[in-house]
C-alpha positions in Angstrom: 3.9 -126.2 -2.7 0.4 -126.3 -2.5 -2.6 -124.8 -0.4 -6.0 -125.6 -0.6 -9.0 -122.9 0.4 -12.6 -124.8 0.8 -15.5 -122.9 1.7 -19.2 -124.1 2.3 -20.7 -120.8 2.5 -24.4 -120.7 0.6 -23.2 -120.3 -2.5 -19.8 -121.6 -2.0 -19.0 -120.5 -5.5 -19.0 -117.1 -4.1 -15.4 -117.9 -3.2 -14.8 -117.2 -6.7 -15.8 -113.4 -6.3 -12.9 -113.5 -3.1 -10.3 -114.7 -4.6 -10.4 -112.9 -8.1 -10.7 -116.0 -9.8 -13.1 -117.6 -11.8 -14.4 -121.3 -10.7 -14.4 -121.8 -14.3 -10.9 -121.5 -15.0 -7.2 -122.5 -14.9 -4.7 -119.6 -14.5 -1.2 -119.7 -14.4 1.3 -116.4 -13.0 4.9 -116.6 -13.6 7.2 -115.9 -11.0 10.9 -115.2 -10.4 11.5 -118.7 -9.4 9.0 -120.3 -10.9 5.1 -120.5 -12.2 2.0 -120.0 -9.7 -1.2 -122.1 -10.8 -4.9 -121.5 -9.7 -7.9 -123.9 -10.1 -10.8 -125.1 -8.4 -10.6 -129.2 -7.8 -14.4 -128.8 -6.8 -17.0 -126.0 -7.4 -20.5 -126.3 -6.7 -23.3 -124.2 -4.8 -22.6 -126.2 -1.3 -18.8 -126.8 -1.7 -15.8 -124.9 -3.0 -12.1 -125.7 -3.2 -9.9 -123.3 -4.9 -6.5 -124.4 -4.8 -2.8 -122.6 -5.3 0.1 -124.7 -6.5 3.4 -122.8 -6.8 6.2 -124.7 -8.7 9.7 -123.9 -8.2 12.3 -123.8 -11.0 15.4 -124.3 -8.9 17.5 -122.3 -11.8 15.3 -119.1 -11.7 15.6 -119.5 -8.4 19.1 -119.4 -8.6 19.3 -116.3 -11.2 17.2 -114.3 -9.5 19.2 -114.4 -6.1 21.0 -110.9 -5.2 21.6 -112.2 -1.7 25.6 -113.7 -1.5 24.2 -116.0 1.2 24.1 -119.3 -1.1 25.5 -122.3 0.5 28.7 -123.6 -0.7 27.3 -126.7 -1.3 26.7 -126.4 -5.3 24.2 -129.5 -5.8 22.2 -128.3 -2.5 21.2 -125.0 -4.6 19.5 -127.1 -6.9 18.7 -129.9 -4.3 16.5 -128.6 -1.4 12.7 -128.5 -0.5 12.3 -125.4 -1.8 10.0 -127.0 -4.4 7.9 -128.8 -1.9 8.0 -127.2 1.4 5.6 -123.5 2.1 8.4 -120.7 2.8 8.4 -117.4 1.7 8.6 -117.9 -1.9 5.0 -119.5 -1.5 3.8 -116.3 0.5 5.1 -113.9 -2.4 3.3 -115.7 -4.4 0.4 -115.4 -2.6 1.1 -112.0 -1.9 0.6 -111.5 -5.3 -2.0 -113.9 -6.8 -4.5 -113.1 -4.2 -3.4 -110.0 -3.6 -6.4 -107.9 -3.8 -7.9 -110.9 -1.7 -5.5 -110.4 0.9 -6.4 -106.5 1.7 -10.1 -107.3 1.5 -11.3 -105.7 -1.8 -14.2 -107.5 -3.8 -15.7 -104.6 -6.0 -18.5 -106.8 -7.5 -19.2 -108.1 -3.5 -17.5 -105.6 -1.2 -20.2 -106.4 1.2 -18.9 -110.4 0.8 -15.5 -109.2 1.7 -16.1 -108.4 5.2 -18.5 -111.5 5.7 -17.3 -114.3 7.9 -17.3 -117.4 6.0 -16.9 -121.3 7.2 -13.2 -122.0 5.7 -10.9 -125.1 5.6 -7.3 -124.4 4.9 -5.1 -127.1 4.1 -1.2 -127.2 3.2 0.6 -130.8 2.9 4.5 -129.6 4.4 5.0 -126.7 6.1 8.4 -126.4 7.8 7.9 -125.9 11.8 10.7 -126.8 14.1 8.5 -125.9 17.3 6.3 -128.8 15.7 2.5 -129.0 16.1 2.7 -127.2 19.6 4.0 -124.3 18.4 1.7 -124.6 15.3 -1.2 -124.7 17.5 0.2 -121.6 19.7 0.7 -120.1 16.4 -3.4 -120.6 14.7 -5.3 -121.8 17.6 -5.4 -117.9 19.2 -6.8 -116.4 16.2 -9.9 -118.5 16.2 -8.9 -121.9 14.1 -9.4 -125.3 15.1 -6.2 -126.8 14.2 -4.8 -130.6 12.9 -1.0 -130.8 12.3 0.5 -133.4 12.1 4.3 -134.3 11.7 5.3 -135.6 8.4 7.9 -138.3 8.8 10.7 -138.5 7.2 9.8 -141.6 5.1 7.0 -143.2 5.9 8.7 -146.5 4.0 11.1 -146.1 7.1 9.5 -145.3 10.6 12.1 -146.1 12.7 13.5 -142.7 11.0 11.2 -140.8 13.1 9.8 -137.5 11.7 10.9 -134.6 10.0 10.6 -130.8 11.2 7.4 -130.4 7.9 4.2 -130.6 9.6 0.8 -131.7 7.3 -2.0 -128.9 8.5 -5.4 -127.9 8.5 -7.5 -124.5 9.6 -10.6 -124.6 9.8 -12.9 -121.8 11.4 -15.0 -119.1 10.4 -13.4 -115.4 9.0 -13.4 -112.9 6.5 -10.8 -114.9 4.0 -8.5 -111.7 3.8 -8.2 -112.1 7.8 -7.7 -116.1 6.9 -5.3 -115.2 4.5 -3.5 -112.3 6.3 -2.6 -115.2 9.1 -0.9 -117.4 6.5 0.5 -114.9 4.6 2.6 -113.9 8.3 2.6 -116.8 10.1 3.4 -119.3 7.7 7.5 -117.3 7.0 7.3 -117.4 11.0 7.2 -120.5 11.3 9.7 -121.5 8.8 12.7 -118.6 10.5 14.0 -118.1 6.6 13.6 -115.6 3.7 15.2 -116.4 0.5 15.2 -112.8 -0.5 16.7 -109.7 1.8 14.8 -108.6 4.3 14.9 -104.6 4.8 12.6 -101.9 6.4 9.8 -102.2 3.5 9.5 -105.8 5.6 7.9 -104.0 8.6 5.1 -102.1 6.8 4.4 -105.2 4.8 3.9 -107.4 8.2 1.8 -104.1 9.8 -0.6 -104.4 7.0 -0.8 -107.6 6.6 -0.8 -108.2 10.5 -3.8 -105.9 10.3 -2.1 -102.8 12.7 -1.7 -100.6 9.4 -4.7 -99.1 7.1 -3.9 -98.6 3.3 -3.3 -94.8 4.4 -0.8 -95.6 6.8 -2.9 -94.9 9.9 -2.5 -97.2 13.2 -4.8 -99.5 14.6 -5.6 -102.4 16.1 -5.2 -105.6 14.7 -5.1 -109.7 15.2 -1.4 -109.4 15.7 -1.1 -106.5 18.0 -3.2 -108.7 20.6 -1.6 -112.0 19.5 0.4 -113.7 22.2 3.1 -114.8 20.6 3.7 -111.5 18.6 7.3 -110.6 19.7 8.2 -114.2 18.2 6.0 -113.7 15.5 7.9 -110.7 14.5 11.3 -111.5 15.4 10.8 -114.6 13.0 9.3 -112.5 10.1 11.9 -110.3 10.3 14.6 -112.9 10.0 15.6 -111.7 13.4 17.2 -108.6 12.5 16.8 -106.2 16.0 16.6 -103.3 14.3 13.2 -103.7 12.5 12.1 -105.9 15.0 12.1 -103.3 17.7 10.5 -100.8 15.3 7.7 -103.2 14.5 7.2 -104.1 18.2 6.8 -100.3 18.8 4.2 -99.6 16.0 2.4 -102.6 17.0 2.0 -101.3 20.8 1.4 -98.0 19.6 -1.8 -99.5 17.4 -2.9 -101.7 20.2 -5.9 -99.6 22.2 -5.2 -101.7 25.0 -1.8 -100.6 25.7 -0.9 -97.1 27.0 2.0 -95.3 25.4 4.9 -95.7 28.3 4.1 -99.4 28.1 3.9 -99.5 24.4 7.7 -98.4 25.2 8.9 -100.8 27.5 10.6 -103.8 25.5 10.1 -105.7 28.6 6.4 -105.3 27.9 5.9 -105.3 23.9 7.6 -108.5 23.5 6.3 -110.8 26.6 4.3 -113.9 26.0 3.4 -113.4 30.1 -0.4 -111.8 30.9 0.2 -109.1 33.6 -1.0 -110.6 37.2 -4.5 -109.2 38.8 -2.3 -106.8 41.0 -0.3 -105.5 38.5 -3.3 -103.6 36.6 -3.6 -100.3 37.4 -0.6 -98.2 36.0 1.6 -99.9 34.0 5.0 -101.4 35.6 6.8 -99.2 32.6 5.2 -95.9 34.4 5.6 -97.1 37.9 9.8 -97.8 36.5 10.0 -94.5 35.2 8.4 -92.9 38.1 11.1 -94.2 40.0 14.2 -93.2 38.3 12.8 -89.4 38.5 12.2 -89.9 42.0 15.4 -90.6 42.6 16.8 -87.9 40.0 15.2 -86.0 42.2 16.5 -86.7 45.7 19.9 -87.0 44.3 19.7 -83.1 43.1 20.3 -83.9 39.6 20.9 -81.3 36.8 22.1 -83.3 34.0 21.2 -86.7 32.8 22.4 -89.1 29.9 19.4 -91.3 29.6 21.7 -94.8 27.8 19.7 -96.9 25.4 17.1 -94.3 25.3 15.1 -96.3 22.9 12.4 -94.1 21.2 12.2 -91.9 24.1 9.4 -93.0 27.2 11.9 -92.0 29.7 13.3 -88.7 27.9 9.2 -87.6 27.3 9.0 -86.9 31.1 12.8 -86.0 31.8 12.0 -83.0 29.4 9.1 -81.6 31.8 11.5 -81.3 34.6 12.4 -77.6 34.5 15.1 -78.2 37.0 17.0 -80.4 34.5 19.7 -78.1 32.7 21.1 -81.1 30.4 19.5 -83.8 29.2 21.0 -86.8 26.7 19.2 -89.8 25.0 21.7 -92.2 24.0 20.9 -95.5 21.8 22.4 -98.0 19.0 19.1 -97.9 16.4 18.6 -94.6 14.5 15.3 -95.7 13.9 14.5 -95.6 17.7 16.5 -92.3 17.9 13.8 -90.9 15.0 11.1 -91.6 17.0 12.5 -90.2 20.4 13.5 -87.5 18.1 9.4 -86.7 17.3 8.2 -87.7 20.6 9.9 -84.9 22.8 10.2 -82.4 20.2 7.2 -81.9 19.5 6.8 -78.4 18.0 10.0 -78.4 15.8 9.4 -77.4 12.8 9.6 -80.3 10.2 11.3 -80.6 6.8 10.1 -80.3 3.9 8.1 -83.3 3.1 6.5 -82.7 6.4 8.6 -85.1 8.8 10.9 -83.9 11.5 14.6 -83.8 11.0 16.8 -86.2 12.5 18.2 -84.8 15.7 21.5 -86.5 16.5 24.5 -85.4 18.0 23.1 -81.9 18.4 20.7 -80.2 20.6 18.5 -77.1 19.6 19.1 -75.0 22.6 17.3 -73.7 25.2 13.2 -72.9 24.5 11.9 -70.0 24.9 8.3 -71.3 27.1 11.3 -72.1 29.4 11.7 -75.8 29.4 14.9 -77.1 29.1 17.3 -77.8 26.0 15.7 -80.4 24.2 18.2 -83.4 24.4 20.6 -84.3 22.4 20.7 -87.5 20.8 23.4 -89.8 20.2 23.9 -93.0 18.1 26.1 -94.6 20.7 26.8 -98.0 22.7 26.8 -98.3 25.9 29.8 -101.5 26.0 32.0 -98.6 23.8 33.9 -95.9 26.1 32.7 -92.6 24.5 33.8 -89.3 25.6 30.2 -87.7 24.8 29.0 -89.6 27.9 30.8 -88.1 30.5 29.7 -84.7 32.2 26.4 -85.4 33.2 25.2 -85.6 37.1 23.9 -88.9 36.3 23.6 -91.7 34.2 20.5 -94.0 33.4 20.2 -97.4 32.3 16.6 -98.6 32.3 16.4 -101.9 31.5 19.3 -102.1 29.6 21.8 -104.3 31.3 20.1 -107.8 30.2 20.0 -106.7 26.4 23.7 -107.3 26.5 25.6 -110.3 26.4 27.2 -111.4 29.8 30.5 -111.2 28.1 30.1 -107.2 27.8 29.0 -106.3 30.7 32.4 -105.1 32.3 33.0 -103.5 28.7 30.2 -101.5 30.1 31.4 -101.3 34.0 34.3 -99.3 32.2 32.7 -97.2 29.7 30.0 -95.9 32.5 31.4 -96.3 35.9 35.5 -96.2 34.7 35.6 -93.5 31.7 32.0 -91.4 32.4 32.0 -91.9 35.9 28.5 -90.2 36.7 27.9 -88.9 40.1 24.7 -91.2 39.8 23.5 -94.2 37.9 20.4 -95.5 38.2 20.0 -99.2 36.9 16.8 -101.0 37.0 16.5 -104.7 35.6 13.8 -107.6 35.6 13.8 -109.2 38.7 13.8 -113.1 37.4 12.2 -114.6 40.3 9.0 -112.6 39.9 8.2 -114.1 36.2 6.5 -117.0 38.2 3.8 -114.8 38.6 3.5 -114.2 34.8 0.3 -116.8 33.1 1.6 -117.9 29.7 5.6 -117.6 30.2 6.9 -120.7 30.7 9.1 -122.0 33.2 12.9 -120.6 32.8 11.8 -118.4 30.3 12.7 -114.8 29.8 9.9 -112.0 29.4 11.6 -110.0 26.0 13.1 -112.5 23.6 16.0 -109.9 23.3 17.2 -110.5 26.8 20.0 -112.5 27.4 19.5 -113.1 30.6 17.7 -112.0 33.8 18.9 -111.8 36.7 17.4 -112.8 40.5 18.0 -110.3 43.5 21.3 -112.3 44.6 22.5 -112.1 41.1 21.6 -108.6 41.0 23.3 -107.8 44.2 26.3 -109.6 43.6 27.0 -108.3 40.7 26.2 -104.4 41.5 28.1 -105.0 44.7 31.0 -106.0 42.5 31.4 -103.1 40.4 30.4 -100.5 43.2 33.6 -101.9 45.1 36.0 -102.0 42.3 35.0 -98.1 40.7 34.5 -96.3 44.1 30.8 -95.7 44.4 27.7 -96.8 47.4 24.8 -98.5 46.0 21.7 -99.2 47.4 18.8 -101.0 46.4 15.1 -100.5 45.8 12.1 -102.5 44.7 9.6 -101.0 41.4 6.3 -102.4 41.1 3.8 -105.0 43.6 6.1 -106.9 45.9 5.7 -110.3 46.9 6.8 -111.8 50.4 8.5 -114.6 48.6 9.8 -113.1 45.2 10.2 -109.4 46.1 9.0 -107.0 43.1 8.6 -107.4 39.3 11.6 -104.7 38.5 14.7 -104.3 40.3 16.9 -100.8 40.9 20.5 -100.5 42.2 21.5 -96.4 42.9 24.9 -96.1 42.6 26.3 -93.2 43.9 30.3 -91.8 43.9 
């Protein structure tokens, strides 16, 4: 594996000061799984190339695995492109051969760390199934000119065509820790796979490095908060694993100053590749959602309400200012977004002892004494599980819930809400599919939250809401959230099912 960094700053040899590394010299790091090499092909005052070659010993490799995920295959553990190909072992390395590189430090230059510098970053294979599109969608947002080009699959032997390893080259101007920050997230992105187990350490590694976490742990913005392709970004890094995904999406909305905190909440939001149409600005589609499900709370003379997949808590925040709500309940399968509801509407509790608040589930604190209601209790729960906890409330909430679930559950859910709870109410809203035409950037057919397993059009909505009213005994009606359109109808959909 092999990456090349060239500079033609004045002097260039100032790259040496960067990267920790004298021009001078040849260093070698062991690894794990193998040996990490730095050197300088070229170092004079108008050019520099520093250069990081990471060789794999396929048996180190092999001893230091603690994951059972090893393919059965015996020779394919020693015969792979691990050796060859930038993955993750080539960003741990990096990670820790440039590390101090990587968060910006240069104590003999600090100035020279935050300087934007004329770079030209070059790596031979670098796996990529979306191939040099995605590549592009990938670098070209963050300010790089960008060559890729597919590497066949032997060049002896066109009519094979080409493989999924892409040759390619950055070049723009940055701060290198920013230049290096992109590779060091983007470039496990693009190849989907981690050979070591990914865990919730992973998030605060891909905030800081993604530039939405300071060394102290404070929030801010950073190059991947705004990036457009963030939610696959992260789903990628994270080897798809939802839990930590969500979290990181959350943190990452929470850091961006250009996103307010209900919308920071909204996974149909956070996760979108789609730029919100000119009529849409204003206040956010999240608030105008959750305005409506109160609104209706309301008419409907609710006293009780089991908010299911709460998420970390945009909808119970405001359900907790209603003083005319005697029972509230937050319902949803991640503790971690639990946690987070848990801090968001109880704020005021007092925390443990290392100064962070306790974990509220399955148990409410009672009524407070400034009068506002119980503060709500909080469940790790499905929603596709019939659970006695759910029933006894006035009415039931799913806020864009329904098309997180695979089609195949969905009358799992029919029976545990409308067939074992059996609210008085239940409010569902959804994404209304046909509207995404109005969405720049999301491409035909596709869906605005990379979680969602579908989404449904109005007659799809209809049909189906239709169905389960008539086969559990409740009246549902229909109402639009958000700008409508004469020809697509509104960005969010809501059925009211009443009993």
């Amino acid at each position: 594996m092999l990456l090349t960094i060239t500079t033609t700053a004045t002097p260039a040899t100032d790259l040496g000061f960067l990267l920790h590394k004298h021009p001078d010299r040849a260093q070698s790091f062991e690894q794990s799984f193998g040996t990490a090499h730095v050197f300088y092909p070229e170092a004079t005052d108008e050019r520099c190339t520093a250069a990081l070659m990471l060789e794999v010993d396929p048996r180190s490799l092999l001893r230091s695995r603690t994951s059972v995920n090893t393919p059965d295959f015996a020779l394919a553990q020693y015969v792979n492109d691990r050796p060859f190909a930038t993955s993750s072992l080539f960003t741990v390395a990096l990670g820790r051969v440039f590390g101090s590189a990587l968060k910006g430090r240069c104590d003999a230059r600090p100035e020279l760390a935050r300087t934007p510098i004329p770079l030209t970053l070059s790596l031979p294979a670098v796996p990529c199934r979306g191939g040099a599109d995605r590549a592009r969608a990938l670098f070209a947002p963050l300010g790089w000119r960008v060559e890729a080009e597919p590497v066949p699959l032997d060049p002896g032997l066109p009519g094979w065509g080409d493989s999924h390893y892409l040759s390619l080259t950055l070049t723009g101007t940055m701060p290198l820790s920013e230049a290096l920050s992109h590779l060091y997230v983007l470039l496990p992105a693009m190849d989907g796979a981690k050979h070591y187990w990914v865990d919730e350490t992973e998030v605060d590694k891909l905030l800081r490095a993604g530039g939405a976490v300071d060394e102290d742990g404070g929030g801010r913005p950073g190059w991947l908060a705004g990036h457009p392709e963030r939610g696959w970004i992260t789903r990628r890094y994270l080897n798809r694993r939802d839990r930590y995904v969500r979290t990181a999406l959350a943190r990452l909305a929470e850091a961006d100053d250009r996103t307010g905190d209900e919308e920071a909440d909204d996974p149909a939001v956070e996760d979108a590749v789609a730029v919100p149409a000119p009529e849409e600005r204003g206040p956010s589609l999240a608030e105008q959602r959750a305005g409506a499900v109160l609104a209706v709370l309301s008419a409907e003379r609710a006293t009780s309400v089991i908010d299911l997949g709460c998420g970390p808590g945009a909808l119970l925040d405001r359900l907790v200012r209603d003083h005319t709500l005697e029972r509230i309940t937050g319902v949803d399968v991640s503790t971690v977004s639990l946690e987070r509801a848990h801090r968001r509407v109880c704020r005021g509790c007092h925390p443990d002892g290392r100064g962070r608040h306790r974990p509220l589930f399955a148990a409410g604190d009672g009524a407070r004494e400034d009068g506002r209601p119980a503060r709500p209790e909080l469940l790790v729960g499905s929603v596709v599980y019939r659970d006695a906890r759910f029933a006894g409330h006035d009415a039931a909430v799913l806020m864009e819930v329904v098309e997180h679930l695979d089609p195949s559950r969905l009358p799992a859910m029919e029976e545990s809400v409308f067939g074992a709870a059996q609210p008085r109410v239940v409010v569902v809203t959804t994404p209304n599919a046909e509207y995404n035409r109005h969405y720049e950037g999301l491409p035909e057919g596709a869906l605005r939250h990379d979680d969602h397993r579908f989404e449904w059009t109005r007659a799809e909505f209809t049909a189906w809401a239709e169905g389960v009213a008539e086969r559990r005994g409740y009246r549902v009606r229909f109402l639009p959230v958000g700008p409508e359109h004469p020809e697509t109808g509104a960005p969010t959909q809501m059925g009211v099912f009443t009993r």
